[in-house]
C-alpha positions as CSV (number, residue, x, y, z in Angstrom):
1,X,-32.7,46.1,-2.0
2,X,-31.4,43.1,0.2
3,X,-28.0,43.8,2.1
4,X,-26.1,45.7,0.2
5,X,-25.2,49.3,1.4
6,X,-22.8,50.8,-1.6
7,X,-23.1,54.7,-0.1
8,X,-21.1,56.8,1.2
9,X,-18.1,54.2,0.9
10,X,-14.0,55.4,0.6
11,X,-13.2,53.0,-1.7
12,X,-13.7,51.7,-5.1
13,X,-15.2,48.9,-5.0
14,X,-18.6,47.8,-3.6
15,X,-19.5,44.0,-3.1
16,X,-22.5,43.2,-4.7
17,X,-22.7,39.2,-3.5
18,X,-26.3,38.6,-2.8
19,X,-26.8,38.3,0.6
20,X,-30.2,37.4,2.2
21,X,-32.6,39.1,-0.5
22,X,-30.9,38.7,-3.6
23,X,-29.4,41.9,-5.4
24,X,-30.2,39.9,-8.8
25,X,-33.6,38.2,-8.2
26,X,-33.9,36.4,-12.0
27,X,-30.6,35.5,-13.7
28,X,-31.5,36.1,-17.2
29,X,-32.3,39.8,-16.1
30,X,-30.1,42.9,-17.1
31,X,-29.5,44.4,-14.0
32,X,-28.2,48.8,-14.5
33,X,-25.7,50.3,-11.9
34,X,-25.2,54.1,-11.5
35,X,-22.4,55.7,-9.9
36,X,-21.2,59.4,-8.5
37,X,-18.4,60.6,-6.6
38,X,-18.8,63.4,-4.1
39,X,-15.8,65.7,-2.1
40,X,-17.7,67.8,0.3
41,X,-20.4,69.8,-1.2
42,X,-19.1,68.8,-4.6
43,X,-21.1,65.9,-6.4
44,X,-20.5,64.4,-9.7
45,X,-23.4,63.9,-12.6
46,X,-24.7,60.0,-12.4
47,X,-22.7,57.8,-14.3
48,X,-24.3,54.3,-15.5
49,X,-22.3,51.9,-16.0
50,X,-22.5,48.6,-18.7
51,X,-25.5,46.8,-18.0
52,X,-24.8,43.5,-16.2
53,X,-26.4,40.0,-16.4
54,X,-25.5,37.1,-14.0
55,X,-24.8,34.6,-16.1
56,X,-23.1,36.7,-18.8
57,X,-20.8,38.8,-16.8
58,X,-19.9,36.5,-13.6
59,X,-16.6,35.6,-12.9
60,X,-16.0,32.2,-11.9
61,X,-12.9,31.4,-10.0
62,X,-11.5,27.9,-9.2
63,X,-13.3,25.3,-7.2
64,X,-12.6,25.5,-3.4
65,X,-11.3,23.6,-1.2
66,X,-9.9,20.7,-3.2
67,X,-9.1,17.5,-1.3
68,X,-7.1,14.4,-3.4
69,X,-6.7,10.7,-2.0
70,X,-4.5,8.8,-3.7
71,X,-6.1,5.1,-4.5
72,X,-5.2,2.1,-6.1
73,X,-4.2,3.1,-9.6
74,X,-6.6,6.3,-8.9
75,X,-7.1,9.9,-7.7
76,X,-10.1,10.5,-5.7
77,X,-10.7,14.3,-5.9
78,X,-13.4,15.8,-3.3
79,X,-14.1,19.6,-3.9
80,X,-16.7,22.6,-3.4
81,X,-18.1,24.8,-5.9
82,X,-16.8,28.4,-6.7
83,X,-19.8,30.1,-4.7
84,X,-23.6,29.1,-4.0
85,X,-26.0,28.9,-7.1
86,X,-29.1,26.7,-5.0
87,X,-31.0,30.0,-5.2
88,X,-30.4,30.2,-9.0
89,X,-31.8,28.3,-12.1
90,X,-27.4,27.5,-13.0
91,X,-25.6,24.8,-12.1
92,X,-21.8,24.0,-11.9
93,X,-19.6,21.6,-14.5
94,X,-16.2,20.4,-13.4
95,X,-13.4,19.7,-15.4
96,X,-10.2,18.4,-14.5
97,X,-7.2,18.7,-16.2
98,X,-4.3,15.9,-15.2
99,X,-1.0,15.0,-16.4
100,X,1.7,12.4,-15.7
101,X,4.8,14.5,-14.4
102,X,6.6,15.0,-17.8
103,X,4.1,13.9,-19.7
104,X,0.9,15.0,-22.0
105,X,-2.0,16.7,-20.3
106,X,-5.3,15.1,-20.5
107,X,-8.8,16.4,-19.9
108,X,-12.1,14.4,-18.0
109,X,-15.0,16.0,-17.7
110,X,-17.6,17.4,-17.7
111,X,-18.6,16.0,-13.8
112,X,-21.3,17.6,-12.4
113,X,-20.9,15.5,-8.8
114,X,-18.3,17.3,-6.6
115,X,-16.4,13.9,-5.8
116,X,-14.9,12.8,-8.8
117,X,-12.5,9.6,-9.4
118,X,-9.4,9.7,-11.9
119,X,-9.1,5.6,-12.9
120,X,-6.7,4.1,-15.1
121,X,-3.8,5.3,-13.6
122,X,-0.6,3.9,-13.3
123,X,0.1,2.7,-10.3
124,X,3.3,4.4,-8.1
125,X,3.7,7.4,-10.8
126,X,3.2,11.1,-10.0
127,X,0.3,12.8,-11.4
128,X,-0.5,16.7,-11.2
129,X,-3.9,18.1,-11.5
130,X,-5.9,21.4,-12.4
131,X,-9.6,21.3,-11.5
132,X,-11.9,24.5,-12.8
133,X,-15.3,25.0,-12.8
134,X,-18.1,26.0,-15.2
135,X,-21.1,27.9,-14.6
136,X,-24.1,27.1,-16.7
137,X,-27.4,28.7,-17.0
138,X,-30.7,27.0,-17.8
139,X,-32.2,30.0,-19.7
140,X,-30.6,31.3,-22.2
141,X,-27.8,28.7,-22.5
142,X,-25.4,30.8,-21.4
143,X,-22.0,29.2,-19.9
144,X,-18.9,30.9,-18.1
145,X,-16.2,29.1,-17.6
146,X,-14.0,29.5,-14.7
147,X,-10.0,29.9,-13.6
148,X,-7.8,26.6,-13.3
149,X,-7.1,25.8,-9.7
150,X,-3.6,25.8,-8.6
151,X,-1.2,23.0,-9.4
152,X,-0.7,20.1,-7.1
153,X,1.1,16.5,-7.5
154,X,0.1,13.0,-5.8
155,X,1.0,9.8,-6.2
156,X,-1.1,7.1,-7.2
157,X,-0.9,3.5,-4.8
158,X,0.0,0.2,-5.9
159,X,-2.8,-2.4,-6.9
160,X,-3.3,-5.8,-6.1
161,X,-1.8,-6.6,-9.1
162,X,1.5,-4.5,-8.9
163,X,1.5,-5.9,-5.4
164,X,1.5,-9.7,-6.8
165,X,4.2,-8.7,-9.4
166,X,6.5,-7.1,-6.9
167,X,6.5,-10.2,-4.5
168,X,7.2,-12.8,-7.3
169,X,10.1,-10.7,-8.4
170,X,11.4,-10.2,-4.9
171,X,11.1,-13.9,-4.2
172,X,12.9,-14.9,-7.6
173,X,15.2,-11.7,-7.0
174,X,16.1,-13.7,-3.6
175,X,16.0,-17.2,-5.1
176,X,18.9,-16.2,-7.4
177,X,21.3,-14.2,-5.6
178,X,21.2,-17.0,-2.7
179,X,21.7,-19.6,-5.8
180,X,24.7,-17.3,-7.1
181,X,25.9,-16.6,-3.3
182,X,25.6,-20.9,-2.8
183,X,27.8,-21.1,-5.9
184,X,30.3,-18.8,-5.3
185,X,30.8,-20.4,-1.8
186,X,31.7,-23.8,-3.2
187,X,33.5,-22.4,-5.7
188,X,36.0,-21.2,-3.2
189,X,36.0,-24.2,-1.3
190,X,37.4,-26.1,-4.5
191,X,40.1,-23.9,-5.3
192,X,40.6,-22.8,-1.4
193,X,40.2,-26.5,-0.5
194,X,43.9,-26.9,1.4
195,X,43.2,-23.7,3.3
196,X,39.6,-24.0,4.3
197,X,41.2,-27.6,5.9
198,X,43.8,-25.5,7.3
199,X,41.0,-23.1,9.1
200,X,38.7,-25.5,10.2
201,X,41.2,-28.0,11.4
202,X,41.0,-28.7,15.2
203,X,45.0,-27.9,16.6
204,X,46.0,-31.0,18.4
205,X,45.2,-31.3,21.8
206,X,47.4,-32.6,25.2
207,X,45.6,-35.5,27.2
208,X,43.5,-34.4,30.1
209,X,46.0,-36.3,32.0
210,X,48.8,-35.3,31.0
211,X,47.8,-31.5,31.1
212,X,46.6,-32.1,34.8
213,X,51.1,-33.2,35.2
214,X,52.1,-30.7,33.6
215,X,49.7,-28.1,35.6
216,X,51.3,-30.2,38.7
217,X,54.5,-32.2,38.2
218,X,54.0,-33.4,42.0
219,X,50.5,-35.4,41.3
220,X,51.0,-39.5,40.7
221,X,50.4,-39.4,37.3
222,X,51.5,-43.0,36.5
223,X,49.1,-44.8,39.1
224,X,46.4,-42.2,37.4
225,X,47.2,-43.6,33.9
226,X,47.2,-47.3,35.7
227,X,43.7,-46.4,37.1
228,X,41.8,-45.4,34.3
229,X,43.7,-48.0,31.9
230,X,41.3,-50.5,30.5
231,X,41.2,-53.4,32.1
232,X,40.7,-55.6,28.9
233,X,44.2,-55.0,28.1
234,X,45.6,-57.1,31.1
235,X,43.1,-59.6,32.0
236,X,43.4,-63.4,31.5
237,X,40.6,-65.2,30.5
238,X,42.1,-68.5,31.3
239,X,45.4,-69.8,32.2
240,X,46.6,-72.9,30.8
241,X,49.9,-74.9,32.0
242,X,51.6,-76.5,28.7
243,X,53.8,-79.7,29.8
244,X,56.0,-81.9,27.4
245,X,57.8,-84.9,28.4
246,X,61.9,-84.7,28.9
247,X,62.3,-86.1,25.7
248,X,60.0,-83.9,23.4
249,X,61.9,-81.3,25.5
250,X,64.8,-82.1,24.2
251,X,63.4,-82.1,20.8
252,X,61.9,-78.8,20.4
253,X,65.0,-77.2,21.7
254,X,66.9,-78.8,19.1
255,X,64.4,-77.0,16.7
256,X,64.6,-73.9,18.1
257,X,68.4,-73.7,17.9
């Protein structure tokens, strides 16, 4: 029935994946297999091999196709099942297996959505993961589990909380090392007072004037100087004309000497 065309082949193995009409139409049915080998004319005697039921036999491999976002304290893990069971009464479980990096492994599960979210994570640390599936079958209650996908490692993002944290202690981080940096400077301006005067002490400086002479020795300095004098220094407000009579003259002389 269906697709399948197991004669005649070269090899030793036949795929038996239903395809189109299903090899195995009810799960909780034994299903019998015969085989022969034949070399020319020569044929073996049928052979019939275990009997085989879906749900008892299957193997399940890891989950396909496994993509991992790295949230806010959280994984978010997107996946696909093993292989299609829509046509069958089964349905998939999914367990995923996750560890800190040098840490203890812990185990969440069972999901039975294909997106699945790993919370209560600590935020910034490295976190590897397994993910398998397990295949269970209405009828019967029959489960198999499946393989362990492979390892891989992400790491989780910061949360608004972290985020808050980090910024107070880079803002008190920077508070005290400009305080200590503040400090240090006077410090070393009070035992390095004499120097720091030394090295920010303007040299002395020539007159504009004088520089100008000495640029060009030829140049009337003196009536320069005269020029730009202030003329406070010579003026008169008033002038008054002190006379004493001949015999007060006389007297003030005598004084004097």
């Amino acid at each position: 029935k269906g697709e399948v065309n197991c004669m005649n082949i070269t090899t030793t193995e036949c795929d038996f994946t239903p395809k189109g009409n299903s090899v195995f139409p009810r799960l909780e049915f034994d299903t019998f297999l015969r085989v022969r080998a034949k070399v020319d004319d020569l044929v073996s005697p049928w052979l019939t091999v275990p009997s085989f039921r879906y749900c008892r036999n299957v193997t399940v491999g890891p989950p396909e196709n496994i993509w991992v976002t790295p949230g806010e304290g959280s994984l978010i893990i997107r996946l696909s099942s093993p292989f299609d069971v829509r046509a069958f009464s089964a349905t998939f479980l999914y367990y995923v297996h996750y560890w800190e990096k040098a840490g203890i492994q812990q185990v969440k599960g069972p999901f039975r959505s294909t997106s699945i979210v790993l919370n209560d994570l600590k935020p910034l640390r490295e976190y590897c993961l397994q993910v398998k599936a397990q295949l269970v079958c209405e009828k019967g209650n029959i489960s198999r589990p499946g393989h362990l996908s492979n390892v891989s490692c992400y790491k989780t993002a910061m949360d608004a909380a972290t985020k808050v944290q980090q910024i107070i202690v880079i803002a008190v981080g920077l508070f005290l090392f400009l305080s200590m940096l503040a400090g240090a400077c006077f410090f070393l301006v009070l035992k390095y007072r004499g120097l720091v005067k030394y090295w920010f002490h303007s040299p002395p400086s020539i007159p504009l004037q004088i520089e100008e002479y000495l640029k060009d020795p030829a140049q009337p300095i003196l009536e320069a100087l005269d020029k730009d004098s202030s003329p406070k220094d010579d003026a008169w407000d008033s002038v008054s004309v002190v006379s004493f009579p001949e015999k007060e003259q006389e007297d003030v002389l005598q004084v004097l000497c």
